[in-house]
Biopython code that builds the backbone (N, CA, C, O; Angstrom):
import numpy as np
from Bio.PDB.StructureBuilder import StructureBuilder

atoms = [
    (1, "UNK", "N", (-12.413, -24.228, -5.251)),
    (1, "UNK", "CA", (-11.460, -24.046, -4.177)),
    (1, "UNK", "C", (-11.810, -24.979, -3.026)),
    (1, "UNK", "O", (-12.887, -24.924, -2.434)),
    (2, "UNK", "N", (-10.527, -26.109, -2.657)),
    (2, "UNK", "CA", (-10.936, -26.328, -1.682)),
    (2, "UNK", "C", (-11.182, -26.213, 0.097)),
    (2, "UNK", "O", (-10.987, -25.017, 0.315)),
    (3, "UNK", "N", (-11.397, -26.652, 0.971)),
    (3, "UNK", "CA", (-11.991, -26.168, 2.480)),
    (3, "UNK", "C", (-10.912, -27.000, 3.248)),
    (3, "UNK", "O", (-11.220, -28.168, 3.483)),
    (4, "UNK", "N", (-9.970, -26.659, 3.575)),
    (4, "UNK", "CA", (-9.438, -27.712, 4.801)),
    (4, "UNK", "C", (-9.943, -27.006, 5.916)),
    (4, "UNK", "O", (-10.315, -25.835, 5.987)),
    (5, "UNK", "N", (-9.887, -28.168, 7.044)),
    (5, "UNK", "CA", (-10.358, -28.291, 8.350)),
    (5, "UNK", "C", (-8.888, -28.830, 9.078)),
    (5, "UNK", "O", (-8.285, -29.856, 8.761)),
    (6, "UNK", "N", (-8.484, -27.832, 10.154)),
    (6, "UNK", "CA", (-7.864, -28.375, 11.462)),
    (6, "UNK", "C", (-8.373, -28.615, 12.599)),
    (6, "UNK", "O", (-9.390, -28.011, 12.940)),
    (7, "UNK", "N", (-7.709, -29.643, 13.507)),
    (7, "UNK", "CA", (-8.356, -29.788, 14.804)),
    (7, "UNK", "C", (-9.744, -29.891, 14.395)),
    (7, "UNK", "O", (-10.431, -28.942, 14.771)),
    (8, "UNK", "N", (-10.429, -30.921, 13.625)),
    (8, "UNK", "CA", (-11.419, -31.127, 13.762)),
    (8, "UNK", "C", (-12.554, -31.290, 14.316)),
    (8, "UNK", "O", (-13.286, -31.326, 13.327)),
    (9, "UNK", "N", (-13.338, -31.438, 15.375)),
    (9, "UNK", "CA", (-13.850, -32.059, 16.544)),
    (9, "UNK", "C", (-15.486, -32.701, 16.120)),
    (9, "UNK", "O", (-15.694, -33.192, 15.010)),
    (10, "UNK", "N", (-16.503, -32.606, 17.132)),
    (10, "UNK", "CA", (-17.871, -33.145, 17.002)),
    (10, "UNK", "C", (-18.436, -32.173, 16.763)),
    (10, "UNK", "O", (-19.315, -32.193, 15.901)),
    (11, "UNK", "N", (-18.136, -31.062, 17.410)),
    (11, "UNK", "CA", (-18.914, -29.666, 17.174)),
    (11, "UNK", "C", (-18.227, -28.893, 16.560)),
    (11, "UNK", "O", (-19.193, -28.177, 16.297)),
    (12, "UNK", "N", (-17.293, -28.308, 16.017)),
    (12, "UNK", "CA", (-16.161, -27.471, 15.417)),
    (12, "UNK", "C", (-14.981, -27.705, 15.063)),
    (12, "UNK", "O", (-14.466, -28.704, 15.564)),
    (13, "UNK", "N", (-14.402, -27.124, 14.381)),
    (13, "UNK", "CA", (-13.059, -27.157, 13.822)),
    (13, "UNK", "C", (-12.178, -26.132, 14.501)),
    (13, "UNK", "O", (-12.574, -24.971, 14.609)),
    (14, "UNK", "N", (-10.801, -26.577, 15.043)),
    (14, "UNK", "CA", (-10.104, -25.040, 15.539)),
    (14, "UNK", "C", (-9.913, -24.248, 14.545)),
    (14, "UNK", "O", (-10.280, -23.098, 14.788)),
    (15, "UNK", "N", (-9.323, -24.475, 13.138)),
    (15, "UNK", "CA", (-9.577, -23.492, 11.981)),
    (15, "UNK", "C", (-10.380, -24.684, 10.760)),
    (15, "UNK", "O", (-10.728, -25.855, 10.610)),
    (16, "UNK", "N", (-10.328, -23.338, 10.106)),
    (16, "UNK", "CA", (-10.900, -23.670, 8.823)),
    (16, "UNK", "C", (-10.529, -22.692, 7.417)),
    (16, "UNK", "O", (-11.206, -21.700, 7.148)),
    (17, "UNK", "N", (-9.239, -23.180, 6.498)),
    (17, "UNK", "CA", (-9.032, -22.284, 5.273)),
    (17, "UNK", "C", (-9.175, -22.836, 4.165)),
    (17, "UNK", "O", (-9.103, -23.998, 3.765)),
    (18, "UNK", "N", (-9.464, -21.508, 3.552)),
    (18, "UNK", "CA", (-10.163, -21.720, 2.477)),
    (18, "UNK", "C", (-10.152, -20.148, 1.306)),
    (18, "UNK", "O", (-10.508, -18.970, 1.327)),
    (19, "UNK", "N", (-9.463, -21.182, 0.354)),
    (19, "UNK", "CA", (-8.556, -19.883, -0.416)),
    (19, "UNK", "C", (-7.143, -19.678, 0.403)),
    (19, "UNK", "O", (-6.599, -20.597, 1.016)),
    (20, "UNK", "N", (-6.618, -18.307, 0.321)),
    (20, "UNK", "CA", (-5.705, -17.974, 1.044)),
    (20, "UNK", "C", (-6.012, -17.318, 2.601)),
    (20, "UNK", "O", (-5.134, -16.717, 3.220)),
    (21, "UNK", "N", (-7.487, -17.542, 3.169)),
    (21, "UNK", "CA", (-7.479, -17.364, 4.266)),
    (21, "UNK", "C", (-8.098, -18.425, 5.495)),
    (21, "UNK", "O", (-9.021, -19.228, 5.357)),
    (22, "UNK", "N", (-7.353, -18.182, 6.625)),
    (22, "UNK", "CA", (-7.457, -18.915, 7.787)),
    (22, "UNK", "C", (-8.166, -18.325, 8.917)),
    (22, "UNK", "O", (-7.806, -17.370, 9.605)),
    (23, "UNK", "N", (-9.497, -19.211, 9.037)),
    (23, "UNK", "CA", (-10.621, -18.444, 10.389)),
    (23, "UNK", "C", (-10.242, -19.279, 11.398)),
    (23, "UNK", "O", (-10.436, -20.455, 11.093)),
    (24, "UNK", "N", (-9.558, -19.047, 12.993)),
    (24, "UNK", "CA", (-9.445, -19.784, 13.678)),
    (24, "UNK", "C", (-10.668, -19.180, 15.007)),
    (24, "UNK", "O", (-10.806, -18.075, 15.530)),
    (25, "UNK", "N", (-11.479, -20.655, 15.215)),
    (25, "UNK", "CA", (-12.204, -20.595, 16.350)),
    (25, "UNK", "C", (-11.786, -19.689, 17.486)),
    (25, "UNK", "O", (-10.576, -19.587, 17.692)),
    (26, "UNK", "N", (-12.845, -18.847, 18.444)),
    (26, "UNK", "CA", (-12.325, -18.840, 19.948)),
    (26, "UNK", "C", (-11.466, -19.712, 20.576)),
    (26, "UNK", "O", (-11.819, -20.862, 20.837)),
    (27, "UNK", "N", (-10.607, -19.376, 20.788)),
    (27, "UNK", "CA", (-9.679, -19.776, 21.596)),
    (27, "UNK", "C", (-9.707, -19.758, 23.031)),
    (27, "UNK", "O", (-9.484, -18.642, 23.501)),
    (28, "UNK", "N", (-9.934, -20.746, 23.925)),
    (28, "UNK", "CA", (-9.813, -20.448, 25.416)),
    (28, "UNK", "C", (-8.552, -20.996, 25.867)),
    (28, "UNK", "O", (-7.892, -21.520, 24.970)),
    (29, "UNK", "N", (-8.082, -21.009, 26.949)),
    (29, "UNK", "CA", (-6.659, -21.290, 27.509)),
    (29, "UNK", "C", (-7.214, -23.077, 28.301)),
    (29, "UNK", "O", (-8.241, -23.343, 28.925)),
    (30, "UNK", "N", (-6.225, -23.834, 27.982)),
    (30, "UNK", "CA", (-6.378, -24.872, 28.113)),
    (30, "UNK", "C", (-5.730, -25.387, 28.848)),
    (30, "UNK", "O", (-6.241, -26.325, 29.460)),
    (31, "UNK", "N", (-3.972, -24.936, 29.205)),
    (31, "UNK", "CA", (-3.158, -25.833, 30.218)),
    (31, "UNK", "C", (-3.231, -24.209, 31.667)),
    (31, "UNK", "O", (-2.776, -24.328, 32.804)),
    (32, "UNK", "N", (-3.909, -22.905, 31.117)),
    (32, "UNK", "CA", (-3.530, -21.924, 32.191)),
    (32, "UNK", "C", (-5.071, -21.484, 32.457)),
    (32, "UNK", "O", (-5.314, -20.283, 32.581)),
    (33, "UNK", "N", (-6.601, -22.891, 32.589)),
    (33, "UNK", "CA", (-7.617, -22.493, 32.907)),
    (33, "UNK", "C", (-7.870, -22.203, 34.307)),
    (33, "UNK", "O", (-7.249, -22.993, 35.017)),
    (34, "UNK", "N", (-8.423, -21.523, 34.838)),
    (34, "UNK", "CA", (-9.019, -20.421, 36.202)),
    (34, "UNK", "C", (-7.887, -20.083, 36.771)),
    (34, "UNK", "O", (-7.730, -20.168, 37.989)),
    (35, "UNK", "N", (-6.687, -19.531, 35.702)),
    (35, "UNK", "CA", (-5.632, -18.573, 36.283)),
    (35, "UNK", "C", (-5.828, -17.827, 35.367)),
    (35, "UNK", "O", (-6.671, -17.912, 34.475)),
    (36, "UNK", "N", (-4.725, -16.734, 35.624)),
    (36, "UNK", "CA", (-4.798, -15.186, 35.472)),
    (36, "UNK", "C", (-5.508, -14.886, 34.117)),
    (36, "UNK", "O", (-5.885, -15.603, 33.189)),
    (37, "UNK", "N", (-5.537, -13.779, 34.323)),
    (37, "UNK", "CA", (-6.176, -12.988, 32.752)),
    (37, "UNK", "C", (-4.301, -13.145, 31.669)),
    (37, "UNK", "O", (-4.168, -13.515, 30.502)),
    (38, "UNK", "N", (-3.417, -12.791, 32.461)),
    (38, "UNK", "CA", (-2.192, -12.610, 32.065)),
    (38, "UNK", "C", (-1.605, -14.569, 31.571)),
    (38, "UNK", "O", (-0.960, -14.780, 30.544)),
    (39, "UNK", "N", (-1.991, -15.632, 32.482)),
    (39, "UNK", "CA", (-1.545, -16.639, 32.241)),
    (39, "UNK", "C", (-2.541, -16.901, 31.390)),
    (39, "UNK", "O", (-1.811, -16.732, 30.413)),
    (40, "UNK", "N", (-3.559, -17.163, 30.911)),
    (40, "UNK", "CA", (-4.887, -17.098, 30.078)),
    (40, "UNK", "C", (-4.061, -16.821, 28.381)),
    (40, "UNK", "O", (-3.675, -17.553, 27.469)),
    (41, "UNK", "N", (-4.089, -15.534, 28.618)),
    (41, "UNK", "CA", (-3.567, -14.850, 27.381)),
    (41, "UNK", "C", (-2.779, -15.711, 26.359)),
    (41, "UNK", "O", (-3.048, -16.047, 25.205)),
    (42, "UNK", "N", (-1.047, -16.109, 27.675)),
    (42, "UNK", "CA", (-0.344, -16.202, 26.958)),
    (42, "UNK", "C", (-0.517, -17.858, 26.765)),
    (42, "UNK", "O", (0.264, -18.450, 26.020)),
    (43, "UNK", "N", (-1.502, -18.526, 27.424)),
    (43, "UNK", "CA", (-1.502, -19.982, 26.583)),
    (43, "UNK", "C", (-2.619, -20.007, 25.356)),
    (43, "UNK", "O", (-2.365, -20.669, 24.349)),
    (44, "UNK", "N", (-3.602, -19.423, 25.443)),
    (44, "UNK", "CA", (-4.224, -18.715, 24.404)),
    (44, "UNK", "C", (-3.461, -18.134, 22.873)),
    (44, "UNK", "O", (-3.732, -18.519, 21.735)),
    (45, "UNK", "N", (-2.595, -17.252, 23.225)),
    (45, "UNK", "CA", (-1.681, -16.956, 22.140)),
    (45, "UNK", "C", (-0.492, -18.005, 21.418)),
    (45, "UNK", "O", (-0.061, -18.150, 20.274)),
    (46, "UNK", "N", (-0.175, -18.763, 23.008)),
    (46, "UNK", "CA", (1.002, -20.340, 21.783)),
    (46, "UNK", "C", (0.049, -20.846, 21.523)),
    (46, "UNK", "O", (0.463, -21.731, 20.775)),
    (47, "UNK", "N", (-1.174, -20.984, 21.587)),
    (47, "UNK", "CA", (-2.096, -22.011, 20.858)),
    (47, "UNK", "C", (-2.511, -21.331, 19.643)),
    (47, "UNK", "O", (-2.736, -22.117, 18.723)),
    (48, "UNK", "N", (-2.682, -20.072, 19.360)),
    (48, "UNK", "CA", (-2.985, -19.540, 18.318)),
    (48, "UNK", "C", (-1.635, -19.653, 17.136)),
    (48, "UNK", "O", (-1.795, -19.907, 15.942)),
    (49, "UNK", "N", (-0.309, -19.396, 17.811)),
    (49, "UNK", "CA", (0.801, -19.807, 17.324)),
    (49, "UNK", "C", (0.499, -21.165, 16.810)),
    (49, "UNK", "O", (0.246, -21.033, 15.612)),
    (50, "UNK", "N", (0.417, -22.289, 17.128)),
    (50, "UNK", "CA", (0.250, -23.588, 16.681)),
    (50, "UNK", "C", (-0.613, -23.806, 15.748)),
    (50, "UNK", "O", (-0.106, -24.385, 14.787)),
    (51, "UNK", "N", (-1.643, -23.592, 15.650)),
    (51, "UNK", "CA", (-2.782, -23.851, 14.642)),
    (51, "UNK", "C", (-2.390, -22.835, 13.601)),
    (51, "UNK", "O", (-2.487, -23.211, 12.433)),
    (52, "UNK", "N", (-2.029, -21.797, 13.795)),
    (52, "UNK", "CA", (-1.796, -21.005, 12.213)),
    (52, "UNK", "C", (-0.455, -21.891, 11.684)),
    (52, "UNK", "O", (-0.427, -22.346, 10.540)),
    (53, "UNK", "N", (0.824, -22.112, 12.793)),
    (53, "UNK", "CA", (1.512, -22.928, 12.297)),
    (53, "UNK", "C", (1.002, -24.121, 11.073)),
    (53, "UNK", "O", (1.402, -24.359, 9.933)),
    (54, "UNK", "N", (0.181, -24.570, 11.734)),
    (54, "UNK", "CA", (-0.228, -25.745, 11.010)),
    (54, "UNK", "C", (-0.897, -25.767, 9.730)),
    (54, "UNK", "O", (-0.653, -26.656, 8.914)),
    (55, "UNK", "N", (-1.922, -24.625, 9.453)),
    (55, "UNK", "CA", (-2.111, -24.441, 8.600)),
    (55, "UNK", "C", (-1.580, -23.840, 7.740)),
    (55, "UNK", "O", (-2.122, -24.031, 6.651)),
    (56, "UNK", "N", (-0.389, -22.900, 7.707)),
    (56, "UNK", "CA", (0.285, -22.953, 6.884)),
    (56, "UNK", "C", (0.723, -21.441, 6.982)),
    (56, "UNK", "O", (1.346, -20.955, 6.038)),
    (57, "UNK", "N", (0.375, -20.570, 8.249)),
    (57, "UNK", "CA", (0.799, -19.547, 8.382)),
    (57, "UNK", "C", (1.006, -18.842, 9.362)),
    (57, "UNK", "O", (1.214, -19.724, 10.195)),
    (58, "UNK", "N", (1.123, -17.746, 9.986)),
    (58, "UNK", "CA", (1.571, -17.092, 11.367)),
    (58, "UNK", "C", (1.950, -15.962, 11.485)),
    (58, "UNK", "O", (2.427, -15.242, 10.608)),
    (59, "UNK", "N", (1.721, -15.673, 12.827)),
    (59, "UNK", "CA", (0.798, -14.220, 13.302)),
    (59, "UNK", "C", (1.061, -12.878, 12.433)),
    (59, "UNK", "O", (0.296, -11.916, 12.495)),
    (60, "UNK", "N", (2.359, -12.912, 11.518)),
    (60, "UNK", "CA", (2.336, -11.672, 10.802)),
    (60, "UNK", "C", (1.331, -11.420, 9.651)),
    (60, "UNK", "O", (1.064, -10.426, 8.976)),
    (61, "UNK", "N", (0.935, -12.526, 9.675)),
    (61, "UNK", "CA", (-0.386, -11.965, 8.345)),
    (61, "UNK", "C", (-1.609, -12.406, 9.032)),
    (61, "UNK", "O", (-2.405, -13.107, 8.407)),
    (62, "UNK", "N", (-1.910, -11.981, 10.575)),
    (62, "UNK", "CA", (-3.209, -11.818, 11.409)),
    (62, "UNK", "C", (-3.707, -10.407, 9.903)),
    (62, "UNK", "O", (-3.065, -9.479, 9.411)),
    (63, "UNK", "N", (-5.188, -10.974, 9.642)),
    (63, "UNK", "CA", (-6.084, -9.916, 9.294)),
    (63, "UNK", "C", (-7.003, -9.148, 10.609)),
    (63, "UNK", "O", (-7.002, -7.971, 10.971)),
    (64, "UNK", "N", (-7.597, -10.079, 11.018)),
    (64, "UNK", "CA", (-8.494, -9.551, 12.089)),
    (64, "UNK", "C", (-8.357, -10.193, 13.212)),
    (64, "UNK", "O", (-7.935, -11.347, 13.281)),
    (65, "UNK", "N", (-8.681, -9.538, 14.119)),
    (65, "UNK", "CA", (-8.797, -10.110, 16.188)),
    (65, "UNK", "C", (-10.116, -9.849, 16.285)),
    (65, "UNK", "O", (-10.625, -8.889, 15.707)),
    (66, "UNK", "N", (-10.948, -10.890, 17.211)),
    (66, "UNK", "CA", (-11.851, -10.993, 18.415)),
    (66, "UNK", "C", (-11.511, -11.158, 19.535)),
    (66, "UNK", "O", (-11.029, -12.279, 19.697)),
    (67, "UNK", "N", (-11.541, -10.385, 20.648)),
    (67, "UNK", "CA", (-11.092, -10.547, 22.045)),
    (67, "UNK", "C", (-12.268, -10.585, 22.706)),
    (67, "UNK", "O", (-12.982, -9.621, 22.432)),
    (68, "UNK", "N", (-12.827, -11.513, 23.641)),
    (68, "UNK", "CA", (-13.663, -11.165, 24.441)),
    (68, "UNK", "C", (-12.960, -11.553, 25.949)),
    (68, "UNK", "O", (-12.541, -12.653, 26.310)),
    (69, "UNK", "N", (-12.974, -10.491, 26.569)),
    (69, "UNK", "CA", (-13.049, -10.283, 28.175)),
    (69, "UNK", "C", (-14.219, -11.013, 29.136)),
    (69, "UNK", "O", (-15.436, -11.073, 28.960)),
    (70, "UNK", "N", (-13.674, -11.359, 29.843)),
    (70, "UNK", "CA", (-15.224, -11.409, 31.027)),
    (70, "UNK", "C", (-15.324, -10.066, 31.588)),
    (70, "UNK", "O", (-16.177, -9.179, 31.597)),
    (71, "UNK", "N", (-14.216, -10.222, 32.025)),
    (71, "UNK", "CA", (-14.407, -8.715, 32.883)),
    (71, "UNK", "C", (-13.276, -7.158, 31.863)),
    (71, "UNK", "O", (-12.103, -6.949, 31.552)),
    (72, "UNK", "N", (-14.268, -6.658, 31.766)),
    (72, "UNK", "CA", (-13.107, -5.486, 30.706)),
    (72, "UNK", "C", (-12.334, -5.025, 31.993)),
    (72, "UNK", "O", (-11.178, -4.880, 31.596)),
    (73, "UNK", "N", (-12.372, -4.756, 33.176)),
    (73, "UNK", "CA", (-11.290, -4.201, 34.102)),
    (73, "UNK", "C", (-10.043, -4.891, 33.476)),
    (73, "UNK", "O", (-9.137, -4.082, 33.276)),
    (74, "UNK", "N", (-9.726, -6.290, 33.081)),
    (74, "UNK", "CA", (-8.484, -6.961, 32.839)),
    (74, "UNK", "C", (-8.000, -6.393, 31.666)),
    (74, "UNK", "O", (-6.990, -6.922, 31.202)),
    (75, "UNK", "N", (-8.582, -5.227, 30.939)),
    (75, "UNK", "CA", (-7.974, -4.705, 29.471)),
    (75, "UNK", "C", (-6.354, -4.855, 28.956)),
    (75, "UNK", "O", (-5.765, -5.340, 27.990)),
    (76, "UNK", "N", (-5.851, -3.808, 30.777)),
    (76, "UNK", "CA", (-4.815, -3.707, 30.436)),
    (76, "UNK", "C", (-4.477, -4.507, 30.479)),
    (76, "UNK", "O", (-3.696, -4.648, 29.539)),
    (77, "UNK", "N", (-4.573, -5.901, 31.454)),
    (77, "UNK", "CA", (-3.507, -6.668, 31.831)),
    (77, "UNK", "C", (-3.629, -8.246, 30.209)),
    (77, "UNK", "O", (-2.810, -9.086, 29.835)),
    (78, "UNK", "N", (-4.709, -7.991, 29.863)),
    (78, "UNK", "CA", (-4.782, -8.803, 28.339)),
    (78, "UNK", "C", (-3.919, -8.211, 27.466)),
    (78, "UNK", "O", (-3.075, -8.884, 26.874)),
    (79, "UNK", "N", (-4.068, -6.592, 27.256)),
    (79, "UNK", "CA", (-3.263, -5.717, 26.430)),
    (79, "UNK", "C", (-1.596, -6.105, 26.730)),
    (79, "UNK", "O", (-0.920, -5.840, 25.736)),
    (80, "UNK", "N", (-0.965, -6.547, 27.625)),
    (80, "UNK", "CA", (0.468, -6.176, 28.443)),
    (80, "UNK", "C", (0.885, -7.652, 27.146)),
    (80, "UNK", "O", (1.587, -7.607, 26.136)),
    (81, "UNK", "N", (0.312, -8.504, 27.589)),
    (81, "UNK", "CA", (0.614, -9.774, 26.490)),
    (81, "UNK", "C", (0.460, -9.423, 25.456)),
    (81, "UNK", "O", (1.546, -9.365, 24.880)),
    (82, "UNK", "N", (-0.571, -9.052, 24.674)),
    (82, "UNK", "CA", (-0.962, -9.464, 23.263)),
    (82, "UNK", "C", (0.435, -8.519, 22.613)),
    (82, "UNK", "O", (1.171, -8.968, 21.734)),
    (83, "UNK", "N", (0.606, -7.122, 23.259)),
    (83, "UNK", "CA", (1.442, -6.286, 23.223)),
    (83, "UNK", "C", (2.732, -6.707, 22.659)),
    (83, "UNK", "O", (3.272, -6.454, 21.582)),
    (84, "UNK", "N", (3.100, -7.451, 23.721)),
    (84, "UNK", "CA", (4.877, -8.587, 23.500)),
    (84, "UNK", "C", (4.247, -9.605, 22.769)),
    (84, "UNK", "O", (4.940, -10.618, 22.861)),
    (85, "UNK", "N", (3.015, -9.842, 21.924)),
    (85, "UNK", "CA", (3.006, -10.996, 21.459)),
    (85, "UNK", "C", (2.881, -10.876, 19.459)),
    (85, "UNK", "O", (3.245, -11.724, 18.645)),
    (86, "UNK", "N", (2.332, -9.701, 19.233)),
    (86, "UNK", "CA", (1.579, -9.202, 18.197)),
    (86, "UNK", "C", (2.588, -8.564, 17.613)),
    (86, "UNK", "O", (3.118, -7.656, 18.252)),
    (87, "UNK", "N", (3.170, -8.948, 16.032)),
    (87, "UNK", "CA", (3.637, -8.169, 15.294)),
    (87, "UNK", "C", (4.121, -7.130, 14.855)),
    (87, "UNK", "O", (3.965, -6.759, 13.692)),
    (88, "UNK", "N", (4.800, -6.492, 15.754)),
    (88, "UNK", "CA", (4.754, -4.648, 15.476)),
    (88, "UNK", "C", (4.518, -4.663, 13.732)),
    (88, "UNK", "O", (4.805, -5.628, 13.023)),
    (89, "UNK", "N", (3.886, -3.261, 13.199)),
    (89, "UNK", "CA", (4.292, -3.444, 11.880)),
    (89, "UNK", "C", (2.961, -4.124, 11.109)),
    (89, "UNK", "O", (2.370, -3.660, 10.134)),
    (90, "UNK", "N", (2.643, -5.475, 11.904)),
    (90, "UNK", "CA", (2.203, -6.248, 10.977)),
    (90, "UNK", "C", (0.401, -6.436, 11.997)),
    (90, "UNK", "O", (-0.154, -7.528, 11.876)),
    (91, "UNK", "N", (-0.152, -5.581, 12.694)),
    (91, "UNK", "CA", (-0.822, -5.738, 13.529)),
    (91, "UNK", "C", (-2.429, -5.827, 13.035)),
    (91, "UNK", "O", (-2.640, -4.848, 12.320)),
    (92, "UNK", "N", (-3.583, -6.622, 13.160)),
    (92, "UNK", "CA", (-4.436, -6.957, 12.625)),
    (92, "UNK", "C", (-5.721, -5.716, 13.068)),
    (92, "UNK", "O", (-5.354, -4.924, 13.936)),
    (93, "UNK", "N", (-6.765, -5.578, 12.672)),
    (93, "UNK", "CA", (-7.950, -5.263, 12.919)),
    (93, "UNK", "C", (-8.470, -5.865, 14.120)),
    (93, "UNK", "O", (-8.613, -7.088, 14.117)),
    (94, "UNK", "N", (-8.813, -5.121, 15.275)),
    (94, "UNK", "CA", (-9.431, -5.523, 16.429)),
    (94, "UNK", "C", (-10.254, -5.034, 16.806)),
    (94, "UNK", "O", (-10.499, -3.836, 16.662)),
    (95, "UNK", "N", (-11.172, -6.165, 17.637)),
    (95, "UNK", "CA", (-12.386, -5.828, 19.035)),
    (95, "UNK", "C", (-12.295, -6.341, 19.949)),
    (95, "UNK", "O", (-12.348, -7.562, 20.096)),
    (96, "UNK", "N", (-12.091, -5.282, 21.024)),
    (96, "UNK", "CA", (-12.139, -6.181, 22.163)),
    (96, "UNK", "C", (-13.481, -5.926, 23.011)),
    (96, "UNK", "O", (-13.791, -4.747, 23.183)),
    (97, "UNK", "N", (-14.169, -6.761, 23.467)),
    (97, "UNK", "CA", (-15.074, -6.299, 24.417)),
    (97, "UNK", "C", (-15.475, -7.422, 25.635)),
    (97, "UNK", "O", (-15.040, -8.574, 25.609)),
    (98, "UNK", "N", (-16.433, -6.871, 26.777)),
    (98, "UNK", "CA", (-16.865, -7.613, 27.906)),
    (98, "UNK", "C", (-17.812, -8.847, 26.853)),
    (98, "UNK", "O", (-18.148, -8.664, 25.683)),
    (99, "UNK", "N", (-18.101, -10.185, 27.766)),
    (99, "UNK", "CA", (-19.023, -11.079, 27.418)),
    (99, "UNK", "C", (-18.634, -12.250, 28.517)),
    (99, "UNK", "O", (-17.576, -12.736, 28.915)),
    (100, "UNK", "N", (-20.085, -12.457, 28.810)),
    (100, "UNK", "CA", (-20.097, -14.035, 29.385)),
    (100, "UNK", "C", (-19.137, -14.597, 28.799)),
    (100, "UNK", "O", (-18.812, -14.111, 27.716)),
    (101, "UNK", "N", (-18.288, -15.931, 29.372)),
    (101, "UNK", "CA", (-17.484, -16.672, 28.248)),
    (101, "UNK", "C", (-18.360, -18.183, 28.745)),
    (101, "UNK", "O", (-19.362, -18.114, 29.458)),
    (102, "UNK", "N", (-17.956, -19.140, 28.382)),
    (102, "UNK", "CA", (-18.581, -20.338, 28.114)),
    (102, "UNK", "C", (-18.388, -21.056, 29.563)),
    (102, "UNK", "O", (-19.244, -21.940, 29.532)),
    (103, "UNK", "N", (-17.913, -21.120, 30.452)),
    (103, "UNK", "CA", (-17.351, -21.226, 32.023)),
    (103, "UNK", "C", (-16.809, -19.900, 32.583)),
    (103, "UNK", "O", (-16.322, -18.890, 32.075)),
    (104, "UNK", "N", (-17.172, -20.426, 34.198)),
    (104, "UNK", "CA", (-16.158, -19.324, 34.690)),
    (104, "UNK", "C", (-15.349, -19.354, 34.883)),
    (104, "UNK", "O", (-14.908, -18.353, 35.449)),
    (105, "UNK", "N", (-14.496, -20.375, 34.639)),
    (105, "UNK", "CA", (-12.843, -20.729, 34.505)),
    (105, "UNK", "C", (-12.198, -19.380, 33.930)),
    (105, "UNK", "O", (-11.252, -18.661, 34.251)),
    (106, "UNK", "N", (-13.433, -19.389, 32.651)),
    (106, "UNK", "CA", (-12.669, -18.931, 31.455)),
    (106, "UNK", "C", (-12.474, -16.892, 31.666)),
    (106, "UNK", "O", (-13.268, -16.081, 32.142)),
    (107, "UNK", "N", (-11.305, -16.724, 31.164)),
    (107, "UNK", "CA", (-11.173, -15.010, 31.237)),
    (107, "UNK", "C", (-11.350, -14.279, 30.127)),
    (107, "UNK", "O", (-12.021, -13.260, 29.966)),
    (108, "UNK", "N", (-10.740, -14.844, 29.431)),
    (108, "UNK", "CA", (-10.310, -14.678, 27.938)),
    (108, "UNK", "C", (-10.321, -15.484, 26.864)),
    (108, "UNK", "O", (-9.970, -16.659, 26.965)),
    (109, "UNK", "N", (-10.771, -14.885, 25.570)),
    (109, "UNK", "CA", (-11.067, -16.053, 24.658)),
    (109, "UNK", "C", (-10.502, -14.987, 23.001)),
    (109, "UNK", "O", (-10.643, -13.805, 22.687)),
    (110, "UNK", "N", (-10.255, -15.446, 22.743)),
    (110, "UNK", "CA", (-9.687, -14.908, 21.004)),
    (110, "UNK", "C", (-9.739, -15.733, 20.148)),
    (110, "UNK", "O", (-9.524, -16.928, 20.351)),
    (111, "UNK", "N", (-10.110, -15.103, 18.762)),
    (111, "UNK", "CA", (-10.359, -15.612, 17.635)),
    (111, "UNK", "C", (-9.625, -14.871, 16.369)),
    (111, "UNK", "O", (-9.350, -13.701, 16.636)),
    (112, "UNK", "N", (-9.383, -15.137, 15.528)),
    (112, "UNK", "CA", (-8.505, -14.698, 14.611)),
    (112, "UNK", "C", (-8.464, -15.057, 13.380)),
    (112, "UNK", "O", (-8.370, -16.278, 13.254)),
    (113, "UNK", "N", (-8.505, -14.354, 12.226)),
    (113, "UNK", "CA", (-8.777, -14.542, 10.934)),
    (113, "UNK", "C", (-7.067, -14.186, 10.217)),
    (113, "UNK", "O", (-6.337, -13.812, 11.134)),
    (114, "UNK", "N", (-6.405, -14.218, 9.006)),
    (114, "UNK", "CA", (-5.269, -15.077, 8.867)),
    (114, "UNK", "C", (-5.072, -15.334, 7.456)),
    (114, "UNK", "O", (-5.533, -16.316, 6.874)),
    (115, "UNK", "N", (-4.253, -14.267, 6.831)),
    (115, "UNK", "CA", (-4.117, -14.938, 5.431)),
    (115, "UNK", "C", (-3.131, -16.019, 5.388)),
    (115, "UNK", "O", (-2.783, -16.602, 6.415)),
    (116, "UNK", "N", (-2.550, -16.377, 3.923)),
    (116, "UNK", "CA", (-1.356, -17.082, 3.854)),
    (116, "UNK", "C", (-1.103, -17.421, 2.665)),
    (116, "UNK", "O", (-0.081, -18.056, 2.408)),
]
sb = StructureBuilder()
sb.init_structure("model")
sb.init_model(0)
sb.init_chain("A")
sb.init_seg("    ")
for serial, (resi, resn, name, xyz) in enumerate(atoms, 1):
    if name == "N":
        sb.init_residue(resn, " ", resi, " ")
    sb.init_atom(name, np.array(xyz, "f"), 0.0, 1.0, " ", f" {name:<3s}", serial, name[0])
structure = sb.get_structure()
């Protein structure tokens, strides 16, 4: 079986599938960095849209979520998006919890696993 790689980089790949499933990296927000937990989210989530796009699938066959928070006070306001964003029906296995993220830009970060 073979391994494709998207978004390749020096240090990581944004995904990587292999078989019928798709592991996509943490995700941080890239055009909505050191704004809201709420603007965070939702550029976080079209980017997650895009890369499953690409590989060949999308968000209704999410298997699993990683959410990490900086601050868990923002639960709800991460929850209000993923909410309008996530599959009714078709909704994956989740964790969400507090963690340092990699800057303090950063609020929110998700990762996501992905058949197809």
């Amino acid at each position: 079986m073979s391994i494709q790689r998207f978004g390749v980089g020096p240090r990581m790949s944004k995904a990587v599938a292999h078989g019928n499933l798709v592991f996509l990296a943490g995700q941080v927000a890239d055009k909505a960095k050191g704004q809201s937990v709420t603007e965070q989210t939702k550029d976080i989530l079209g980017q997650i849209d895009a890369i499953l796009k690409d590989a060949g699938t999308d968000k209704t066959k999410l298997i699993s979520a990683n959410i990490w928070l900086s601050d868990i006070k923002t639960f709800a306001e991460m929850n209000a998006v993923w909410d309008g964003w996530v599959s009714q029906g078709n909704t994956p296995a989740r964790a969400t919890v507090e963690a340092k993220l990699a800057a303090p830009e950063y609020t929110v970060e998700i990762a996501v696993i992905a058949a197809r």
